[in-house]
C-alpha positions as a Python dict, from the first residue, in 0.01 Angstrom:
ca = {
    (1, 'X'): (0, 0, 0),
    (2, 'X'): (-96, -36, -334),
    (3, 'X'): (-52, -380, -355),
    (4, 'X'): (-339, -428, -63),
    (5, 'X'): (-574, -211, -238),
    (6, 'X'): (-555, -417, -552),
    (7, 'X'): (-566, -754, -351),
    (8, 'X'): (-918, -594, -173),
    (9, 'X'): (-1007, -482, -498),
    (10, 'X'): (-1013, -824, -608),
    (11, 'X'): (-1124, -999, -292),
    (12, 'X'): (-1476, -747, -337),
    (13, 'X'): (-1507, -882, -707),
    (14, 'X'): (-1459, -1220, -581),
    (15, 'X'): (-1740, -1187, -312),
    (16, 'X'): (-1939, -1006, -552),
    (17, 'X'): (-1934, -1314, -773),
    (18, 'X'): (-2010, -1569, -482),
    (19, 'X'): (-2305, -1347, -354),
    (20, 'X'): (-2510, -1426, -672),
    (21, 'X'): (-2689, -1721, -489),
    (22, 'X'): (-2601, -1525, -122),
    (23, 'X'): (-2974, -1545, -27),
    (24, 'X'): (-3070, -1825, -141),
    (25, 'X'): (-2760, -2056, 24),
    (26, 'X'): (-2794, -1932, 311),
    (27, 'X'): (-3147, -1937, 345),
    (28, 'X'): (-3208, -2233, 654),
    (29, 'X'): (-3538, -2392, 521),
    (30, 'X'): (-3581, -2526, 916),
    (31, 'X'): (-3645, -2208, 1022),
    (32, 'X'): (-3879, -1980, 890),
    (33, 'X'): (-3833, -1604, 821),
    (34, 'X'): (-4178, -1473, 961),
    (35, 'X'): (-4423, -1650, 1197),
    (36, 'X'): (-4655, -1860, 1053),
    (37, 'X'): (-5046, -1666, 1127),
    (38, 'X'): (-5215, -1954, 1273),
    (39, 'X'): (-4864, -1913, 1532),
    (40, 'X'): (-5019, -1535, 1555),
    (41, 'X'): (-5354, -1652, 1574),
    (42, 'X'): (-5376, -1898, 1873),
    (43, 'X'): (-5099, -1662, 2038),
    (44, 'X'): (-5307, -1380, 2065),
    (45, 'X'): (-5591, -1621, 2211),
    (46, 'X'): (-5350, -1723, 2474),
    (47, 'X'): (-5279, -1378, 2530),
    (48, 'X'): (-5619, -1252, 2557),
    (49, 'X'): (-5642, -1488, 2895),
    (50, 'X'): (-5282, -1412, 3030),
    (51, 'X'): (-5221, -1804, 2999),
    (52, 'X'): (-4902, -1720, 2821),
    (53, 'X'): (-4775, -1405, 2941),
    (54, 'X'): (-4793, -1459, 3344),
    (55, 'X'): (-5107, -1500, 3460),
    (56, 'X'): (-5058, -1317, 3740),
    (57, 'X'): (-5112, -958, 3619),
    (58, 'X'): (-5432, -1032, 3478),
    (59, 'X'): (-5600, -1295, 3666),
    (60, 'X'): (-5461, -1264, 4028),
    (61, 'X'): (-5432, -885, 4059),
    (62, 'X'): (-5705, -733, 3787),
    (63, 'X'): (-5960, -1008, 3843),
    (64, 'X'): (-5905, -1155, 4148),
    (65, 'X'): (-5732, -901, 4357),
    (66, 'X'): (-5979, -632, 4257),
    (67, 'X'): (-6258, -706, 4032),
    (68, 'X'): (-6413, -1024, 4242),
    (69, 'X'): (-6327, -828, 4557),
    (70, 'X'): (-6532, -485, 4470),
    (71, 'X'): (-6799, -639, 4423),
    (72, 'X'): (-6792, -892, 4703),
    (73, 'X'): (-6755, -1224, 4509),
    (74, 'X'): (-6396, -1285, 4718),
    (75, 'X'): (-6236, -1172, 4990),
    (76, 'X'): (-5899, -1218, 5187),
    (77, 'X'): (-5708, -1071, 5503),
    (78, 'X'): (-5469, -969, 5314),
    (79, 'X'): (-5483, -628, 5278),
    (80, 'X'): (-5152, -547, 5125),
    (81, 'X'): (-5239, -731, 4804),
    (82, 'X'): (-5653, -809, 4764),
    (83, 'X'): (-5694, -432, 4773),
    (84, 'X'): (-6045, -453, 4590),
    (85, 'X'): (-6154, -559, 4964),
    (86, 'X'): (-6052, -256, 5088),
    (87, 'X'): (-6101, -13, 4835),
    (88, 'X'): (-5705, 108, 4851),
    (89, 'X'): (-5502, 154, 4589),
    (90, 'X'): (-5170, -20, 4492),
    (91, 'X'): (-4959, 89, 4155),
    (92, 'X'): (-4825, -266, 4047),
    (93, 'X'): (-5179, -378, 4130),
    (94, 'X'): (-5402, -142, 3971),
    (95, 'X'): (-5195, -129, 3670),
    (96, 'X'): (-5166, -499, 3614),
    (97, 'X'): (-5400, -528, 3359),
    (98, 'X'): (-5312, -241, 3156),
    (99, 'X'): (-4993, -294, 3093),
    (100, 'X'): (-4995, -688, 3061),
    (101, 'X'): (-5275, -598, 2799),
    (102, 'X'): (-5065, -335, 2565),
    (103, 'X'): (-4743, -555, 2586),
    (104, 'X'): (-4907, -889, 2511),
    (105, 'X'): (-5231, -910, 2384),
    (106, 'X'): (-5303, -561, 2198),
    (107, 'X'): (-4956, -624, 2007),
    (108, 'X'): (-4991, -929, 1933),
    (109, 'X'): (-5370, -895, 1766),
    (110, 'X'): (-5281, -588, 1594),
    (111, 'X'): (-5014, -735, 1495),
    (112, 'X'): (-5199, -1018, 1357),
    (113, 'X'): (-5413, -793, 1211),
    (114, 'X'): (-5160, -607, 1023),
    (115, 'X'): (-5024, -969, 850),
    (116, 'X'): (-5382, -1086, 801),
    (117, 'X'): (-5485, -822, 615),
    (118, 'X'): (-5212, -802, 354),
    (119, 'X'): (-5370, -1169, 181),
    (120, 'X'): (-5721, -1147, 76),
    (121, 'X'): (-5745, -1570, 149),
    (122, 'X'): (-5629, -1489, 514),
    (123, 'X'): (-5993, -1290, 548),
    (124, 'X'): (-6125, -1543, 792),
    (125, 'X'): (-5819, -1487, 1011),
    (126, 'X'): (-5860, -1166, 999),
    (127, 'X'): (-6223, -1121, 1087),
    (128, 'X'): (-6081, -1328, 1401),
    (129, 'X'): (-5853, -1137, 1520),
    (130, 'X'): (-6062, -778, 1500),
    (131, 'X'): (-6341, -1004, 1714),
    (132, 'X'): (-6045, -1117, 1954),
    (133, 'X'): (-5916, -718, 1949),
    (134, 'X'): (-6272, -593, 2090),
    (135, 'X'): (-6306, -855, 2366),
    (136, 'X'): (-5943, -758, 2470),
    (137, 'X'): (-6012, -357, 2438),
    (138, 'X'): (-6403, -393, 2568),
    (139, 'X'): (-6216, -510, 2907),
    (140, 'X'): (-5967, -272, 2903),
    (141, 'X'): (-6164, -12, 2822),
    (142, 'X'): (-6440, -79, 3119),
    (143, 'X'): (-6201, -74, 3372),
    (144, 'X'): (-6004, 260, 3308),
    (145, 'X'): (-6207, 450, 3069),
    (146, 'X'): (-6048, 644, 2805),
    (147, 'X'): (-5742, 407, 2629),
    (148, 'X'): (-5511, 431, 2374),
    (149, 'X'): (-5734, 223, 2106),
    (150, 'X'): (-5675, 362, 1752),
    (151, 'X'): (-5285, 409, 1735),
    (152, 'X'): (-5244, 124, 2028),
    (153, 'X'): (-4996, -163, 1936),
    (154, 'X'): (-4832, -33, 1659),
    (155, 'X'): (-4539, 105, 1762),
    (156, 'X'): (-4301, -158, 1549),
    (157, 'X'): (-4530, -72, 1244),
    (158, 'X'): (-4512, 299, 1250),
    (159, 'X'): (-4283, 391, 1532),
    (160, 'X'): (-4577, 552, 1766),
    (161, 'X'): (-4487, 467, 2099),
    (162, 'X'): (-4707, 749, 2215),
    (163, 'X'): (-5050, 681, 2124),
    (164, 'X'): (-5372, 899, 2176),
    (165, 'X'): (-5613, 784, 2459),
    (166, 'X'): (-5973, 749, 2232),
    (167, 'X'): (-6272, 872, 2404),
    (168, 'X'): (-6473, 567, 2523),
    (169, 'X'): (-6771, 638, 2361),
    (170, 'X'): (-6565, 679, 2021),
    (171, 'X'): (-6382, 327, 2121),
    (172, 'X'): (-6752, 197, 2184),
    (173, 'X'): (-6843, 250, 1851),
    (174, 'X'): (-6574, 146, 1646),
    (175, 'X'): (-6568, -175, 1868),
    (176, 'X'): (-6935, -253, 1750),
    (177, 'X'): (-6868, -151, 1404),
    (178, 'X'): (-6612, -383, 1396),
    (179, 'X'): (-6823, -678, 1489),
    (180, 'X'): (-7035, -592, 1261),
    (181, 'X'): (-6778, -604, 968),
    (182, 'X'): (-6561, -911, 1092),
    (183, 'X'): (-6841, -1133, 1139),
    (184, 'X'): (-7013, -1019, 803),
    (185, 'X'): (-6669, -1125, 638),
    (186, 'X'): (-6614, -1468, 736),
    (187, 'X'): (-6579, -1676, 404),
    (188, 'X'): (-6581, -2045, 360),
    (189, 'X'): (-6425, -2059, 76),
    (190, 'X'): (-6110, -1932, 180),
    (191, 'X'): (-5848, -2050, 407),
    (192, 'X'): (-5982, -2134, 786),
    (193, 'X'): (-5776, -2164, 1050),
    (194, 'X'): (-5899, -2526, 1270),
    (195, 'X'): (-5592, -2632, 1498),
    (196, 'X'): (-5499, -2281, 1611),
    (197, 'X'): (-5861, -2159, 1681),
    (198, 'X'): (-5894, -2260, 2054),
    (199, 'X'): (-6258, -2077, 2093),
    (200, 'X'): (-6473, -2256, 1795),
    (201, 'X'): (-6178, -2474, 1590),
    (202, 'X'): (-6258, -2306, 1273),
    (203, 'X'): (-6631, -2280, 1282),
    (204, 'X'): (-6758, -1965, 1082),
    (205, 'X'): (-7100, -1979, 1178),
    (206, 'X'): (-7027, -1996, 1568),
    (207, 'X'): (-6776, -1662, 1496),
    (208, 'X'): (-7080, -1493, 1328),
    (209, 'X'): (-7282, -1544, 1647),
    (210, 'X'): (-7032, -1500, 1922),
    (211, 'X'): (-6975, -1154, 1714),
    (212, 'X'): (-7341, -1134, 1714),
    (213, 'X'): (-7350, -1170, 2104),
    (214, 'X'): (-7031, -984, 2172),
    (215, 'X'): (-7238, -702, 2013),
    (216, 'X'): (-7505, -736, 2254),
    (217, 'X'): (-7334, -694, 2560),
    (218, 'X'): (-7193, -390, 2414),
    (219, 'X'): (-7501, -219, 2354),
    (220, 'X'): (-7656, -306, 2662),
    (221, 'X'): (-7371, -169, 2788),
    (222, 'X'): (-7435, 196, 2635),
    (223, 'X'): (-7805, 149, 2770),
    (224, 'X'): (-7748, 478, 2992),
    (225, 'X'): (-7533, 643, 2773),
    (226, 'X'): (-7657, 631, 2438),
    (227, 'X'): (-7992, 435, 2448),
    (228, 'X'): (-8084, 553, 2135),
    (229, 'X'): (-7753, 381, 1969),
    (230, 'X'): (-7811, 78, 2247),
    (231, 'X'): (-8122, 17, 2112),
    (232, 'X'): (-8026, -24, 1750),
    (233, 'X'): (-7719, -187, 1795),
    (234, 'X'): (-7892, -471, 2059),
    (235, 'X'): (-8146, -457, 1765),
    (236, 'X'): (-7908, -522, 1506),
    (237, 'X'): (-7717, -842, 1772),
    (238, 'X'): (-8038, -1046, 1830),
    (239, 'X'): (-8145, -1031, 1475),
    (240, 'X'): (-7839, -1093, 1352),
    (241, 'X'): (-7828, -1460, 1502),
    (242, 'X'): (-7665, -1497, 1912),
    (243, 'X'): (-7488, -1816, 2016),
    (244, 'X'): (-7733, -1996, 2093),
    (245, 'X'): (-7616, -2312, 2333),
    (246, 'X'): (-7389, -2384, 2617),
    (247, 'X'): (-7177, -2525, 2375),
    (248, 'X'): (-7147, -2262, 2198),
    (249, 'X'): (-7061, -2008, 2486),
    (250, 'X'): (-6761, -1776, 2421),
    (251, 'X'): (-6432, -1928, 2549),
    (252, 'X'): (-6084, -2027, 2505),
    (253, 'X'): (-6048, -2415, 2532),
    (254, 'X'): (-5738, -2566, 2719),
    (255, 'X'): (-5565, -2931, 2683),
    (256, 'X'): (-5425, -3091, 3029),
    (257, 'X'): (-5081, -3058, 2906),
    (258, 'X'): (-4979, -2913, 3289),
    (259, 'X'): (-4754, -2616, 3128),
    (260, 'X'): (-4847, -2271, 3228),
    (261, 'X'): (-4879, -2170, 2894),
    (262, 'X'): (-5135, -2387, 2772),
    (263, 'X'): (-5327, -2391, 3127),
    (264, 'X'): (-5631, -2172, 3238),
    (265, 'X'): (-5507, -1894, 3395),
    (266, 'X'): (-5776, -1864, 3679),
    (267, 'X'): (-5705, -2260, 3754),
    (268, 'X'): (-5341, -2188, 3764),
    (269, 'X'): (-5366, -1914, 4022),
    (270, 'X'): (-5632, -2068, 4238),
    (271, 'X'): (-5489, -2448, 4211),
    (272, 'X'): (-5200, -2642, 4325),
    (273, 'X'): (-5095, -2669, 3947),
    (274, 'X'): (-4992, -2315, 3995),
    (275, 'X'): (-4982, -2060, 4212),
    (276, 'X'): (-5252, -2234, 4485),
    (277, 'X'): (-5370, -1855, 4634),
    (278, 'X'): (-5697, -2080, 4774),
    (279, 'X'): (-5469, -2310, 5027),
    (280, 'X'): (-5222, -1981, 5125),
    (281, 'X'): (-5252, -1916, 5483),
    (282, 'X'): (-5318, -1573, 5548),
    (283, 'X'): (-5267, -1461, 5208),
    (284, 'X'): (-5485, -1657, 5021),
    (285, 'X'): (-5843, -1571, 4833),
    (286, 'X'): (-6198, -1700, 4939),
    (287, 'X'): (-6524, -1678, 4886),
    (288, 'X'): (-6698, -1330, 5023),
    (289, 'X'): (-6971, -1344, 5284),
    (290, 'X'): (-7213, -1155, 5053),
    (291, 'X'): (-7211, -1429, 4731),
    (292, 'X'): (-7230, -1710, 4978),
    (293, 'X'): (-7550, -1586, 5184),
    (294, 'X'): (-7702, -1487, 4870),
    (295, 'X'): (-7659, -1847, 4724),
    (296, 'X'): (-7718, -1967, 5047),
    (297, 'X'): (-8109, -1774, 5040),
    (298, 'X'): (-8239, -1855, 4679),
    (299, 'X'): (-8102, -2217, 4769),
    (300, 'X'): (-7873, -2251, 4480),
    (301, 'X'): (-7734, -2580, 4378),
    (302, 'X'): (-7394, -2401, 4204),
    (303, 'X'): (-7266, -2343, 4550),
    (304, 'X'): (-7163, -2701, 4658),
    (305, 'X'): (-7038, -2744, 4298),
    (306, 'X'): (-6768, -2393, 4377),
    (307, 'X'): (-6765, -2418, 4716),
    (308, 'X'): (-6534, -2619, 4970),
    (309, 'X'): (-6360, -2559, 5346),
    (310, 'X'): (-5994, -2606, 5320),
    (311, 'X'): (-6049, -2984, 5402),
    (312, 'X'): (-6241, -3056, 5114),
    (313, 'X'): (-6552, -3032, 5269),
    (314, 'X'): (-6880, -2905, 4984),
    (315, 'X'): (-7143, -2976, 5256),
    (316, 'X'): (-7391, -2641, 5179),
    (317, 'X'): (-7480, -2589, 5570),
    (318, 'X'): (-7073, -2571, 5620),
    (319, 'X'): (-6980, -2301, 5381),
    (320, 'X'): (-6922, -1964, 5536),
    (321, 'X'): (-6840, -1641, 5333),
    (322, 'X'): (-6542, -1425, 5404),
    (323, 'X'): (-6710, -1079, 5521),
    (324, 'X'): (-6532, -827, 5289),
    (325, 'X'): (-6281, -564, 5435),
    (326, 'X'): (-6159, -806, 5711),
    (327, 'X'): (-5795, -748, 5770),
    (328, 'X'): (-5594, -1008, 5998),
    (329, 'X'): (-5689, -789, 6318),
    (330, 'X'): (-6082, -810, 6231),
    (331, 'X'): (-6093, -1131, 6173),
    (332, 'X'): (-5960, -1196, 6519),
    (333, 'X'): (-6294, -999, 6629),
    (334, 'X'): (-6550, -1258, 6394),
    (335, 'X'): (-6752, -1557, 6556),
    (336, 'X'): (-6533, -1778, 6329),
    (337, 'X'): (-6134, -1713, 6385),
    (338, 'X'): (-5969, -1960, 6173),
    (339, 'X'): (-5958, -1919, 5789),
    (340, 'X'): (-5986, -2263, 5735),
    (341, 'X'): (-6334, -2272, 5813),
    (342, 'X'): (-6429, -2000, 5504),
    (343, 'X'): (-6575, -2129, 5173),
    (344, 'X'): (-6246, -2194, 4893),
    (345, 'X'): (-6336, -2179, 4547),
    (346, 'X'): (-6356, -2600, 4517),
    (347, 'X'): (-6092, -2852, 4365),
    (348, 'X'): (-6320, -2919, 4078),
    (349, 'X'): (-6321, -2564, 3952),
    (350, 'X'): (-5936, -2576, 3923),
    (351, 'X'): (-5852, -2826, 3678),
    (352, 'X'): (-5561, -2657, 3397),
    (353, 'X'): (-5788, -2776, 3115),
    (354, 'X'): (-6129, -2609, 3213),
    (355, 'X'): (-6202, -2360, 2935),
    (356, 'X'): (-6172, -1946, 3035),
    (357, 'X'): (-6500, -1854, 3030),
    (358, 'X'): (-6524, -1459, 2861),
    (359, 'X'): (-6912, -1450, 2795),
    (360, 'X'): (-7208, -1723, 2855),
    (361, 'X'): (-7489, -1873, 2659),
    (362, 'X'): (-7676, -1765, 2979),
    (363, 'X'): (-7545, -1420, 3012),
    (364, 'X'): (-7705, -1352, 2631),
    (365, 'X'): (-8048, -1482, 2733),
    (366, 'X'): (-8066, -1234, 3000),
    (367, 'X'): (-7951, -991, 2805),
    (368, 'X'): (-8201, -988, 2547),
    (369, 'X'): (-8423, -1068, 2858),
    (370, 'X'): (-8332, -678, 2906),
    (371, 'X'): (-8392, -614, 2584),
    (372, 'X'): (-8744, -709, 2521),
    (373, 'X'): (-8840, -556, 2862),
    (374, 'X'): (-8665, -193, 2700),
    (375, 'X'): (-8882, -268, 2395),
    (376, 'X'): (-8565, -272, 2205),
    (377, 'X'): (-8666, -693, 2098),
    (378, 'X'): (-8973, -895, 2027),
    (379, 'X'): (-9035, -1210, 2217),
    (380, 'X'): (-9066, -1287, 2567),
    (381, 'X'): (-8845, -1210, 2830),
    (382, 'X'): (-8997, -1443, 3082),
    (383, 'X'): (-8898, -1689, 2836),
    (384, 'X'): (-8539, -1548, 2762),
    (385, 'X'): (-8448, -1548, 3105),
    (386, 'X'): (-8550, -1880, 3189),
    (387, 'X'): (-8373, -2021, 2942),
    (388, 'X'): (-8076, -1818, 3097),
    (389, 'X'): (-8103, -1913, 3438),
    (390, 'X'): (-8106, -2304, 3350),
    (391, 'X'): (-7844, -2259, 3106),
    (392, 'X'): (-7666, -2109, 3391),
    (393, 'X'): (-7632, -2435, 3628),
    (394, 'X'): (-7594, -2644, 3376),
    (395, 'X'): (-7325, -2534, 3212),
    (396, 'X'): (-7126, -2622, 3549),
    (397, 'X'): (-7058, -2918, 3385),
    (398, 'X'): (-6747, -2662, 3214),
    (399, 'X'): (-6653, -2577, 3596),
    (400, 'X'): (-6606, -2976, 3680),
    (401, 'X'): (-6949, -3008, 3843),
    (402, 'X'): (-7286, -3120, 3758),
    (403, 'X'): (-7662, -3010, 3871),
    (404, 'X'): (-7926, -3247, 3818),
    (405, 'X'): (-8216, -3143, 3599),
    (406, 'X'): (-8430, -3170, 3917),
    (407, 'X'): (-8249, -2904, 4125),
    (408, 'X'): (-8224, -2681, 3790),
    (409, 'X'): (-8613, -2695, 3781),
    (410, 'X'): (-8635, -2663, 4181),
    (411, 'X'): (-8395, -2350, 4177),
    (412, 'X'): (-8572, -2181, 3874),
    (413, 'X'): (-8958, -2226, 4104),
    (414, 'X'): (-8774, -2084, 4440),
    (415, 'X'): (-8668, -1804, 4186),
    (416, 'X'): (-8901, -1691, 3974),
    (417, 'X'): (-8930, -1406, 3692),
    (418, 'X'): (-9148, -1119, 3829),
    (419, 'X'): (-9291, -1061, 3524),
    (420, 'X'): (-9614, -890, 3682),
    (421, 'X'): (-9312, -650, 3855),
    (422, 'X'): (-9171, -335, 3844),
    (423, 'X'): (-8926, -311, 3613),
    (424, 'X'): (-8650, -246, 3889),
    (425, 'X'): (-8769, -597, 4035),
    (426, 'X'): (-8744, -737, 3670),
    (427, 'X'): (-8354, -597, 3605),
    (428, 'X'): (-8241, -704, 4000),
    (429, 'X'): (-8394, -1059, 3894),
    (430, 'X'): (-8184, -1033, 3575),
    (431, 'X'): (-7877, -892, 3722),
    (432, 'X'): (-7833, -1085, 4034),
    (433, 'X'): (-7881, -1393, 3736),
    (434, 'X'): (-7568, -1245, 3552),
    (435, 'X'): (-7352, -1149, 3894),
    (436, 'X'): (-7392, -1510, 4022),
    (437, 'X'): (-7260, -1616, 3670),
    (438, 'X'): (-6950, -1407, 3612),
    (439, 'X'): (-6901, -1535, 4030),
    (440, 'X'): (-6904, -1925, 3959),
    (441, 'X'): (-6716, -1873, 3636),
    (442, 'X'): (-6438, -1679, 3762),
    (443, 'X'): (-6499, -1414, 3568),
    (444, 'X'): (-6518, -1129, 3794),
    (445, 'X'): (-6408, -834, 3529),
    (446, 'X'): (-6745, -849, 3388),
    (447, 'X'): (-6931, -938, 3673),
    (448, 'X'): (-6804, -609, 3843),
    (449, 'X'): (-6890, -365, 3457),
    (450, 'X'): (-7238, -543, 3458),
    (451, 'X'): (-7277, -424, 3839),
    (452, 'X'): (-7155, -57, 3738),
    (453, 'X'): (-7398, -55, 3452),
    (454, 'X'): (-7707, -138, 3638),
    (455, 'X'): (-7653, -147, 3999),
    (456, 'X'): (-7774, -489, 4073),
    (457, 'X'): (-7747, -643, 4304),
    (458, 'X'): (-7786, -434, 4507),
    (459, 'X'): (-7441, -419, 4722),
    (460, 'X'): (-7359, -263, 5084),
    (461, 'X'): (-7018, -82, 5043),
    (462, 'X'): (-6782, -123, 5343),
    (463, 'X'): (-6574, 185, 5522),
    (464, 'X'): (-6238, 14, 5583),
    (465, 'X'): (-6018, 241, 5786),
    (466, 'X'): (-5770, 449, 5527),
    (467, 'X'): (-5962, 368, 5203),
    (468, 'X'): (-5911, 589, 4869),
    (469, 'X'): (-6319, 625, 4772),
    (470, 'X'): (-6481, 733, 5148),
    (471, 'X'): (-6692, 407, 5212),
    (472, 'X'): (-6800, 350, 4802),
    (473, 'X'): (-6727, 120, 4576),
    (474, 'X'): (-6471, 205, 4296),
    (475, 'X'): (-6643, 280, 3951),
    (476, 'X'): (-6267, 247, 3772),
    (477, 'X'): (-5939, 127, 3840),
    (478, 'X'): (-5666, 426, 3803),
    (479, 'X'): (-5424, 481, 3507),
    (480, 'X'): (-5079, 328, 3574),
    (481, 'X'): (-4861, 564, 3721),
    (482, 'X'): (-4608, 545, 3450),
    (483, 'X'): (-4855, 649, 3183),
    (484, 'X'): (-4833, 1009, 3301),
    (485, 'X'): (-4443, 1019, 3251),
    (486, 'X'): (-4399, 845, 2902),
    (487, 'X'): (-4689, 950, 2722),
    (488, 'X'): (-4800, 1330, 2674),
    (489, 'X'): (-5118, 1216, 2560),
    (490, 'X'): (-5184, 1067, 2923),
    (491, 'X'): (-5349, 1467, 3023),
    (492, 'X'): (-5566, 1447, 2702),
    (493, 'X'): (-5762, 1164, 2900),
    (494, 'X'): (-5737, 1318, 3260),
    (495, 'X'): (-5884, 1673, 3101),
    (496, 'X'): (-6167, 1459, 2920),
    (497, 'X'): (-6290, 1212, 3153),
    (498, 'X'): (-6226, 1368, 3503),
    (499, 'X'): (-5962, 1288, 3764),
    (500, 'X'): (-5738, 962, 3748),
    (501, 'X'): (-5917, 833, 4084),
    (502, 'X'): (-6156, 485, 4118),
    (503, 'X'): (-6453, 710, 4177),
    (504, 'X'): (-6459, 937, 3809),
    (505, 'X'): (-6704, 733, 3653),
    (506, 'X'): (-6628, 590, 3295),
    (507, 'X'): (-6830, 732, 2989),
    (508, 'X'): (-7127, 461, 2984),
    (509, 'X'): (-7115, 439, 3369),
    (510, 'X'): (-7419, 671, 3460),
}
């Protein structure tokens, strides 16, 4: 015995003296100990959209299968999945978003955030990622009302796996604060990420603005809520410089590469690339009856550009909108029996590369058209939302379509700005504008907050048999049903905010 504790005696002295260069030896210089930030940085981009986390939770079941359904942008027969049609509730469904969001995107940005802001020359990175954190936590947010915000996302920083739910209005204004600080950060003189910026490829100025604009849908937002802070922060967005092109509109840019990862996520669920929910007999999505009679009336020359029949058919006296809350059994009672014959979103609008749209050129115009009506802006808001509406079509050229200059001006004199109206007439004329963008843009999630917001267009609810809301459109989407069993702070929310149903109204939602 005491021979083998000498021998171990030595053989620890031995590796004592080999260990002097341990680290260093066995250091592989191929593979690096912590992920590079622009890795971090065009990662949390991806995972803003969903691209590269499964598309499906975001983009087929928060923004198709509810969002473009409530507020009668789409439609399907299928009632056991598109349950914004319906107004019924399903957990995996409902939940989608929220919990794709906190396992993605939230920890990846704060994340990001938490490495950016330990190197003064990563500042520009970091002012980045706080703009990328609002856009993902402004959608959130909207949907379900009261979040975890604050503590979210950093469970593998401090070990808080149960984070507080933030009162919206407290999440509102630390989400324009932070705008307000990122984009008054940016420096060019220190280190700017190009190759893994897929929104502006390393442009500070065009990050100043989109924070800018970003800002202004927030306070417009609030308009019901808190006008008084509305009106100074919209104040504080338009003078502080908006985006101020198509070009320049806020989105995440994709390269036909035909991976899932690097595809947009709306093309990949809508398109034979991916999942192909257009061509899916009897389970598929289509356009609803109420977007394609209103584009139908004010003649507009998007819908031939979204719009198809299964057999590739764009004609605009063809198209025919799916009438929402039509189940397999009433569609068997409709003039028109087979699906086939119901407007598709078109082939053109589902190419991989198209960038994801998250907020229009157009969209600002009409929002400070809504400003300078409040009196919250100088200018003109004739002029504002012109320039909107035209922006709108002709930035279809970024949906694989183009409309001649001649139809923009022809659709712009069949629909004017009442700017000898009422100022109801003024906001449906500026809403309706906005719904028919987030519609040929795919992006429904804001299409159905701006509704909430201002209640334009106006919309006719349906009364499907068995819905959750008693004939009226949801004003939230529930918490998932999980939340109330792993985190205590889950009650916090339901004591603050009301019920955990779709009809207790979020905080700005008056």
């Amino acid at each position: 015995m005491f021979k083998k504790i000498i021998f171990s005696a030595t053989l620890l002295l031995s590796v004592g003296a080999c260990t002097k260069d341990f680290e260093t030896i066995n250091v592989n210089p191929n593979t690096p100990t912590t992920v590079p930030i622009d890795y971090l940085l065009g990662e949390s981009q991806l995972f803003l959209t969903g691209s590269a986390s499964g598309p499906a939770s975001k983009t087929w079941r928060a923004n198709f299968g509810y969002a473009a359904c409530l507020i009668q942008q789409m439609s399907s027969i299928d009632a056991t999945f598109y349950k914004g049609s319906f107004y019924t509730f399903l957990g995996e469904i409902n939940s989608a978003f929220f919990d794709n969001s906190y396992t993605n995107a939230v920890k990846s940005i704060v994340n990001l955030i938490d490495v950016a802001q330990k190197d003064p020359k990563n500042v520009n990175v970091l002012s980045m990622a706080r703009i990328l954190k609002v856009m993902e936590f402004s959608r959130t947010t909207d949907m379900y009302g009261d979040i975890p915000y604050s503590e979210a996302g950093k469970g593998f920083i401090d070990n808080n796996f149960a984070p507080k739910y933030d009162a919206q209005k407290d999440i509102y204004m630390d989400m324009l604060n932070e705008l307000d600080q990122a984009g008054k950060a940016f420096d060019a003189t220190k280190y700017i990420p190009k190759a893994a910026d897929y929104m502006y490829a390393g442009d500070l100025d065009k990050w100043k603005r989109a924070a800018n604009t970003l800002m202004l849908r927030l306070a417009m937002r609030m308009q019901k809520a808190d006008p008084a802070n509305a009106q100074s922060w919209a104040k504080k967005a338009i003078d502080g410089g908006l985006i101020n092109s198509n070009e320049e509109t806020i989105a995440i840019k994709y390269s036909n590469t035909g991976a899932e990862i690097n595809s947009n996520p709306n093309s990949w669920i809508l398109g034979p690339s991916g999942s192909n929910i257009t061509n899916i007999s009897n389970a598929g999505v289509q356009w609803a009856k109420t977007l394609i009679d209103m584009m139908k009336a004010r003649k507009d020359p998007r819908l031939p550009v979204i719009a198809m029949l299964k057999n590739g058919d764009t004609s605009v006296e063809k198209q025919k909108g799916l009438p929402n809350a039509t189940d397999a059994v009433g569609l068997n009672s409709l003039d028109e029996k087979n699906l086939d014959n119901y407007s598709r979103p078109a082939t053109n609008t589902m190419n991989i590369a198209l960038p994801w749209i998250y907020m229009t050129y157009a969209e600002t115009q009409l929002l400070k058209a809504e400003a300078i009506e409040r009196g919250w802006a100088t200018g003109s808001a004739q002029a504002s939302f012109e320039a909107g509406q035209s922006a709108a079509l002709a930035q279809m050229t970024s949906m694989g379509g183009s409309i001649p200059a001649a139809q923009i001006t022809a659709y712009a004199t069949l629909n004017p700005y009442p700017a000898a109206g009422t100022m109801d007439a003024k906001m449906n004329a500026i809403h309706t504008e906005i719904y028919l963008i987030a519609a040929s843009t795919f992006n429904h999630i804001e299409g159905w907050a701006n509704w909430r917001r201002t209640g334009f267009p106006v919309l006719v609810p349906v009364n499907y048999l068995g819905n959750d809301t008693n004939g009226q459109i949801p004003r939230r989407l529930r918490y998932p049903l999980s939340e109330e069993g792993i985190n205590p702070n889950f009650k916090t929310a339901i004591d603050r905010q009301g019920p955990d149903t779709f009809m207790t109204r979020v905080w700005w939602d008056k």
